[in-house]
C-alpha positions in Angstrom: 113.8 196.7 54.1 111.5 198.5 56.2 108.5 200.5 54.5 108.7 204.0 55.7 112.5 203.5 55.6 114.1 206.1 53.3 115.8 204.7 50.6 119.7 206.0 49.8 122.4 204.9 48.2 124.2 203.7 51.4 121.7 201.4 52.2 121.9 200.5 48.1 125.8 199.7 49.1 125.1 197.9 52.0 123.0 195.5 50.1 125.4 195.0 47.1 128.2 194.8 48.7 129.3 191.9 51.1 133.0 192.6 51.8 134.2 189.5 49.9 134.4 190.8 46.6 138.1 191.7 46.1 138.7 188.1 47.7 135.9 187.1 45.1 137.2 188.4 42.1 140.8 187.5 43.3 139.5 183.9 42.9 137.8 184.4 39.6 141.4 185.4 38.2 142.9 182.4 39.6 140.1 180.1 37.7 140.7 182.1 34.7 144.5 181.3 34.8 143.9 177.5 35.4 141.4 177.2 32.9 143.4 178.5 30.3 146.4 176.0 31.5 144.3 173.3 31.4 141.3 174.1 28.3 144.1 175.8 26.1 145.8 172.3 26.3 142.6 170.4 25.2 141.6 173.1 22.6 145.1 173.2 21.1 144.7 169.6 20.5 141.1 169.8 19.5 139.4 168.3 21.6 135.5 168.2 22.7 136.2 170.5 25.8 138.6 173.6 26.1 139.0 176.9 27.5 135.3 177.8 28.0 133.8 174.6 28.9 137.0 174.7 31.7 136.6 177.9 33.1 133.3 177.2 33.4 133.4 174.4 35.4 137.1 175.5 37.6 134.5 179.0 38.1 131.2 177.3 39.4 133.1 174.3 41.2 135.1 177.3 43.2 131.7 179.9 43.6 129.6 176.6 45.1 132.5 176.2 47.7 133.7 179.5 47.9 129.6 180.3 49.4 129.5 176.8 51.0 131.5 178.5 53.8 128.8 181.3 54.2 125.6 179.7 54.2 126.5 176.6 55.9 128.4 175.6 59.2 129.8 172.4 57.1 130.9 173.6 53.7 131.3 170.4 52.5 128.2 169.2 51.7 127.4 171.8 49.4 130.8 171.2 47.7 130.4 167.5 47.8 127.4 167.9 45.8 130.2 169.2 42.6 131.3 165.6 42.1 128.1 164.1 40.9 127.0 166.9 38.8 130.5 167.5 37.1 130.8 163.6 36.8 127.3 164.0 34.7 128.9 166.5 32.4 131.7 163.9 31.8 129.7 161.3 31.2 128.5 163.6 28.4 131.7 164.2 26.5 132.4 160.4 26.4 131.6 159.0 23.1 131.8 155.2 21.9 133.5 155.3 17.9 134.1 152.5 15.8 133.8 149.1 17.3 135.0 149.3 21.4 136.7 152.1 21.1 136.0 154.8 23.7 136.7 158.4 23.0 137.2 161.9 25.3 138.4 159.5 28.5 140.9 162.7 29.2 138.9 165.6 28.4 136.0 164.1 30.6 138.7 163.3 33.7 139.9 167.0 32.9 136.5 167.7 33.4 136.4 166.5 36.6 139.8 167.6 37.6 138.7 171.2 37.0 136.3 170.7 39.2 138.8 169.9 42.0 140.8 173.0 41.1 138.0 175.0 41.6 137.5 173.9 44.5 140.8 174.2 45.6 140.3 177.9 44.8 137.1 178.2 46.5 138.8 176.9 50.1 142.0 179.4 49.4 144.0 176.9 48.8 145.9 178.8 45.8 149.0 176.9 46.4 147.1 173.7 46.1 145.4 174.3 42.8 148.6 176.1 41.0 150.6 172.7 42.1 147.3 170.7 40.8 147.5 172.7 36.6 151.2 172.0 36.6 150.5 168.2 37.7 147.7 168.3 35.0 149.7 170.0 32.2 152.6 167.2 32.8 150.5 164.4 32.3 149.1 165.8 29.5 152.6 166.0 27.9 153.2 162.2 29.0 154.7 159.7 26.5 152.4 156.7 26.3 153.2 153.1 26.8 152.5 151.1 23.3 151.7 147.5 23.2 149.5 148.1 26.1 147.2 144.8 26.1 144.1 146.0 27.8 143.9 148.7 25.0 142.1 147.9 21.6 144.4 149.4 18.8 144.7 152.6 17.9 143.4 153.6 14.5 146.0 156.4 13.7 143.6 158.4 11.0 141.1 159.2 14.0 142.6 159.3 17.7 140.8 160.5 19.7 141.1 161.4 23.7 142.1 157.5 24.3 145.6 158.6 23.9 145.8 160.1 26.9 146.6 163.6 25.4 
């Protein structure tokens, strides 16, 4: 702002106001409604990540895109950028238990599948995302294959997220 340049409350407004915000917050309710698809299915079933930790990650995945496509001519670099730093977070909630056994697989892909949701959101592609929590909450309700030879046994006191559910 200029010095000598009066301050009022329509200049207040012009600054705190973009014109995107109902489109904005529109968005913010669809995240909200995926994450709790997709986290109230992990926290029902107890596991490391639920309906926080997603609508945490389905909100920033969709704000990084969603201003990708004001302050850049190619919003998908800054979007492309999600994928590493949402793959870190996974990488966080995999745990290695007793012998080879490998824990939170799911809960880290719904991690990153969150992500992509968010995204989804952030491009307007509403459609898109509601098609991608139904796909999500399917598979989650899979039946699993047993006898599977590439996976160690299952100890059936402690299963964890190698179940697939």
């Amino acid at each position: 702002m200029i010095r000598n340049q009066q301050f009022n409350t329509d200049t207040l407004l012009q600054i705190l106001v973009s014109g995107y915000e109902y489109h904005f917050i529109f968005n913010l309710v669809c995240c909200l409604i995926a994450a709790v698809a997709i986290g109230g299915n992990r926290e029902k079933k107890g596991k490391a990540a639920g309906i926080s930790t997603h609508s945490l990650v389905i909100g920033a995945a969709m704000l990084y895109t969603f201003l990708s496509g004001f302050i850049t001519d190619d919003p998908a670099r800054i979007a492309a950028q999600i994928i590493p730093g949402v793959g870190f977070l996974g990488a966080g909630v995999i745990l290695r238990m007793r012998g080879d056994k490998i824990g939170n697989l799911t809960t880290a892909a719904s991690i990153l599948f969150s992500a992509a949701v968010g995204m989804a959101i952030g491009f307007n592609w509403y459609s898109v995302a509601g098609l991608s929590v139904l796909y999500a909450l399917i598979t989650f309700g899979l039946p699993h294959l047993k006898g599977n030879q590439n996976e160690p046994e299952r100890d059936q006191t402690n299963q964890e997220d190698t179940e697939g559910n």
